[in-house]
C-alpha positions as CSV (number, residue, x, y, z in Angstrom):
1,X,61.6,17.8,111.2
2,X,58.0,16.7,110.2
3,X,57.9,14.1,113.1
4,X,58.9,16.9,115.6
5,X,56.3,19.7,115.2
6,X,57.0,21.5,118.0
7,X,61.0,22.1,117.3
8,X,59.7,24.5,114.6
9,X,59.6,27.7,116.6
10,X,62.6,26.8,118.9
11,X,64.7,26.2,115.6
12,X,63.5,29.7,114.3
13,X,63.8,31.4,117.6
14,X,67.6,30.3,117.7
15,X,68.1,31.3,114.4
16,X,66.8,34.6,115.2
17,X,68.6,35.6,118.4
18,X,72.1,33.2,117.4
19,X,74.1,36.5,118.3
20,X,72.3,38.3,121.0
21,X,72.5,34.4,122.6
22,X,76.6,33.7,121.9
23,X,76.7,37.5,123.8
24,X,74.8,35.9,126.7
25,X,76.6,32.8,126.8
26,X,80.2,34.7,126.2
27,X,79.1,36.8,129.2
28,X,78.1,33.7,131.5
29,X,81.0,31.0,130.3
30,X,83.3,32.1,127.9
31,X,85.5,29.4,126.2
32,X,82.6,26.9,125.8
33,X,80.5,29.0,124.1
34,X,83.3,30.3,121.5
35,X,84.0,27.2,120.9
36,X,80.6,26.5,120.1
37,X,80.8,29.7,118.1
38,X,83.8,28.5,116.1
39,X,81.7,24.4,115.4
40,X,79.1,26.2,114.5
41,X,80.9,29.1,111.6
42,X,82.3,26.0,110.7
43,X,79.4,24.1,109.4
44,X,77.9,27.3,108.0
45,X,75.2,28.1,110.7
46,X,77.0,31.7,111.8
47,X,78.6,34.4,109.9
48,X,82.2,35.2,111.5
49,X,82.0,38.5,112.1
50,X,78.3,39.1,114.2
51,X,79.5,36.3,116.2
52,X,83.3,37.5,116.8
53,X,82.1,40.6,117.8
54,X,79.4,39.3,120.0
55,X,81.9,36.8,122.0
56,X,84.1,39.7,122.2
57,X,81.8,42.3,123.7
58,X,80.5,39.6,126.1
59,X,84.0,38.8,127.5
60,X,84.9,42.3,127.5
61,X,81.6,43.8,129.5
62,X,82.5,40.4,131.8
63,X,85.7,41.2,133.0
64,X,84.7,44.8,133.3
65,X,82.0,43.3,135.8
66,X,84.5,41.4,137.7
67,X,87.0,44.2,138.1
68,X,83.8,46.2,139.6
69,X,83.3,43.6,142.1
70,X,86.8,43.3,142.9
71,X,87.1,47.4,143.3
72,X,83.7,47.8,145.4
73,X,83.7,44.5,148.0
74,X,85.8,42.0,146.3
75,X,86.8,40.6,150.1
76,X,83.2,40.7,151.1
77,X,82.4,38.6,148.2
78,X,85.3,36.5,148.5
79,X,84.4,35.7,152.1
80,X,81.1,35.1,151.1
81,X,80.5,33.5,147.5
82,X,84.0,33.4,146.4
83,X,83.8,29.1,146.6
84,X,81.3,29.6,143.7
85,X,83.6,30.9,141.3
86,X,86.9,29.2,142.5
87,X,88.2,32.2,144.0
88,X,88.9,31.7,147.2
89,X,90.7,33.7,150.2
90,X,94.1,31.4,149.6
91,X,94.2,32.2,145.9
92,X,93.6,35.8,146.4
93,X,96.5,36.5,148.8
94,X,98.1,34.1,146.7
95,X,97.5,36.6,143.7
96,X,97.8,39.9,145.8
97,X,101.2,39.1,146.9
98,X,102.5,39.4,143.1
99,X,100.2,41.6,141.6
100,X,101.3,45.6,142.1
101,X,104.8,44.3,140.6
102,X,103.6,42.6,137.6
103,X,99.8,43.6,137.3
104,X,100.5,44.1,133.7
105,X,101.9,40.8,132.7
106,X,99.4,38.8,135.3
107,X,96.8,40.6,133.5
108,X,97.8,39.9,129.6
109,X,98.5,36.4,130.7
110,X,95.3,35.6,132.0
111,X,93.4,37.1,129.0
112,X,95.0,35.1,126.8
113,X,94.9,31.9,129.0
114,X,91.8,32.5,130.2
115,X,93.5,32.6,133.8
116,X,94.0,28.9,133.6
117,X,91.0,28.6,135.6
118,X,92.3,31.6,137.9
119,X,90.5,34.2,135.7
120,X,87.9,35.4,138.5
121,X,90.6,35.7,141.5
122,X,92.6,37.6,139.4
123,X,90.0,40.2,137.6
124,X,88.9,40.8,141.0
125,X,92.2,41.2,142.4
126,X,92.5,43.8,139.3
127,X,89.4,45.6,140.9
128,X,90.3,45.4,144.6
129,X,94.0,46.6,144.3
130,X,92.9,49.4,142.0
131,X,94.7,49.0,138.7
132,X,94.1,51.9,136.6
133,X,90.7,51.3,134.6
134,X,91.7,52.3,131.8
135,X,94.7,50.1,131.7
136,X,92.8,47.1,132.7
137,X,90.0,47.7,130.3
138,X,92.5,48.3,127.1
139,X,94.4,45.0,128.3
140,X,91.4,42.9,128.3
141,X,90.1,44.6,124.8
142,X,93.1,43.0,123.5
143,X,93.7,40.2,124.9
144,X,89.7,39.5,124.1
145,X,90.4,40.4,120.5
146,X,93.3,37.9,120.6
147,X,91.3,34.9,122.8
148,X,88.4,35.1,121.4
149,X,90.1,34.7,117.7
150,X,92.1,31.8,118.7
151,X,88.9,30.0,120.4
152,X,86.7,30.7,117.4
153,X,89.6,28.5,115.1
154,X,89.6,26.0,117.6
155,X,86.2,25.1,117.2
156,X,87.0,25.7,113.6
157,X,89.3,23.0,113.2
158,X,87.3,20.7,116.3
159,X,84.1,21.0,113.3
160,X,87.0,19.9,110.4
161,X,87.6,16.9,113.3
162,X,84.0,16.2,113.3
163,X,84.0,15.6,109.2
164,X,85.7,12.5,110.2
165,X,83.2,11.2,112.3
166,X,79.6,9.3,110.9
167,X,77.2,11.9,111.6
168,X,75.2,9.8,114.4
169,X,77.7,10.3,116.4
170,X,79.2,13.8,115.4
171,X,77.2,15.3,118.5
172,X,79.0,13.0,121.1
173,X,82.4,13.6,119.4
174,X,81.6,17.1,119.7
175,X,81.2,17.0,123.4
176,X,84.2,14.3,123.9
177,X,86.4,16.5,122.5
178,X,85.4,20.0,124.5
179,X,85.5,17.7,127.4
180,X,89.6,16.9,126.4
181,X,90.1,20.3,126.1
182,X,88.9,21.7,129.4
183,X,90.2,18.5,131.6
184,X,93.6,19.8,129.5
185,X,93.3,23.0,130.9
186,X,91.8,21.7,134.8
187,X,95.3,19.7,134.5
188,X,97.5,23.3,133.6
189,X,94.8,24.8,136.5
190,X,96.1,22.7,139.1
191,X,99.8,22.2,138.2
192,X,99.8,26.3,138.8
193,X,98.2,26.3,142.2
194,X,101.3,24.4,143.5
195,X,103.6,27.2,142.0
196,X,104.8,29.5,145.1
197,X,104.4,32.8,143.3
C-alpha cells in the first residue's frame, strides 16, 4: 500500500460505506453482489448481519419497484425498454397466460430462483395483473429472507474454495467461479423458455 498512495482514501471510503454500497448494488444486480457479500464475510471484511440486512432491503425495495412499473405502464415499458431487461412482449404473454391461476407459486418460485433469469417479466407481470400488494410484498420479504441467506453461504463456501488457490490468483478464481455459476443458471434460463407453460 506504500507504493500506491492514492488507494488510501478509496480503501477508507469503501470501508466506510461497505453497507450503504451492498444496498446499492443488491438494488441494481442482486445475486452478484451477495455473492460478493458472502466472499467477502468470509475473509472477515463484513460483519453478517449489516450486510444480510442491507442485500435484503435492497432486493426487497427492488421488486417493490418492479411490481410498480408492472402495475402503472408495464406494456408501455415492455414495448419500449423491455429488451434491456430481458423482458420481452413473448415472455410476458408467455407469463400472463399462467399467472392469475398460480400467481402464488410463480411468485415464491422466482424469489427463490431468482426467476431463472425471468425475474423482471414476472415482477412486472405481478404489477400489471394486479396481485394484491400486500400479498406480493410479504412473498418477496420471504423469499428475500430465504435467497439472500442461501447466496450469502454460497459466497461463503466459494471464499473456503478460494483458500485452495495461491493468492495471486485467488482474484481470477473468484471471478471464474461466479462466471460458472451464472453460465449454470443462463443454461436453467434457457432450458425454461422452451417449456410451453
Amino acid at each position: 500500500m506504500s507504493g500506491l498512495p492514492f488507494l488510501a482514501p478509496f480503501i477508507a471510503f469503501l470501508q466506510a460505506t461497505k453497507y450503504p454500497l451492498f444496498f446499492a448494488g443488491a438494488y441494481i444486480e442482486g445475486t452478484v453482489v451477495m455473492l460478493t457479500g458472502g466472499v467477502l464475510l468470509r475473509l472477515g471484511q463484513v460483519e453478517f448481519w449489516p450486510l444480510y440486512a442491507s442485500l435484503i432491503l435492497g432486493d426487497v425495495l427492488s421488486d417493490i419497484m418492479w411490481y410498480w412499473i408492472g402495475y402503472f405502464g408495464a406494456r408501455r415499458f415492455v414495448l419500449r425498454w423491455g429488451y434491456l431487461v430481458g423482458a420481452t412482449p413473448e415472455i410476458v404473454q408467455k407469463m400472463e397466460r399462467r399467472f392469475h391461476k398460480y400467481h402464488l407459486r410463480i411468485l415464491v418460485i422466482s424469489k427463490l430462483t431468482m426467476g431463472f433469469g425471468l425475474a423482471v417479466p414476472i415482477l412486472t407481470t405481478a404489477g400489471m395483473l394486479r396481485v394484491s400488494f400486500k400479498r406480493y410484498c410479504a412473498i418477496n420479504i420471504i423469499g428475500s429472507v430465504v435467497w439472500v441467506g442461501f447466496v450469502i453461504f454460497v459466497g461463503y463456501k466459494f471464499g473456503d474454495v478460494l483458500a485452495y488457490f495461491p493468492e495471486k490468483f485467488q482474484v481470477a478464481s473468484f471471478f471464474v467461479l461466479i462466471a460458472l455459476f451464472f453460465v449454470g443458471l443462463r443454461f436453467l434460463t434457457k432450458r425454461l423458455e422452451t417449456v410451453n407453460w
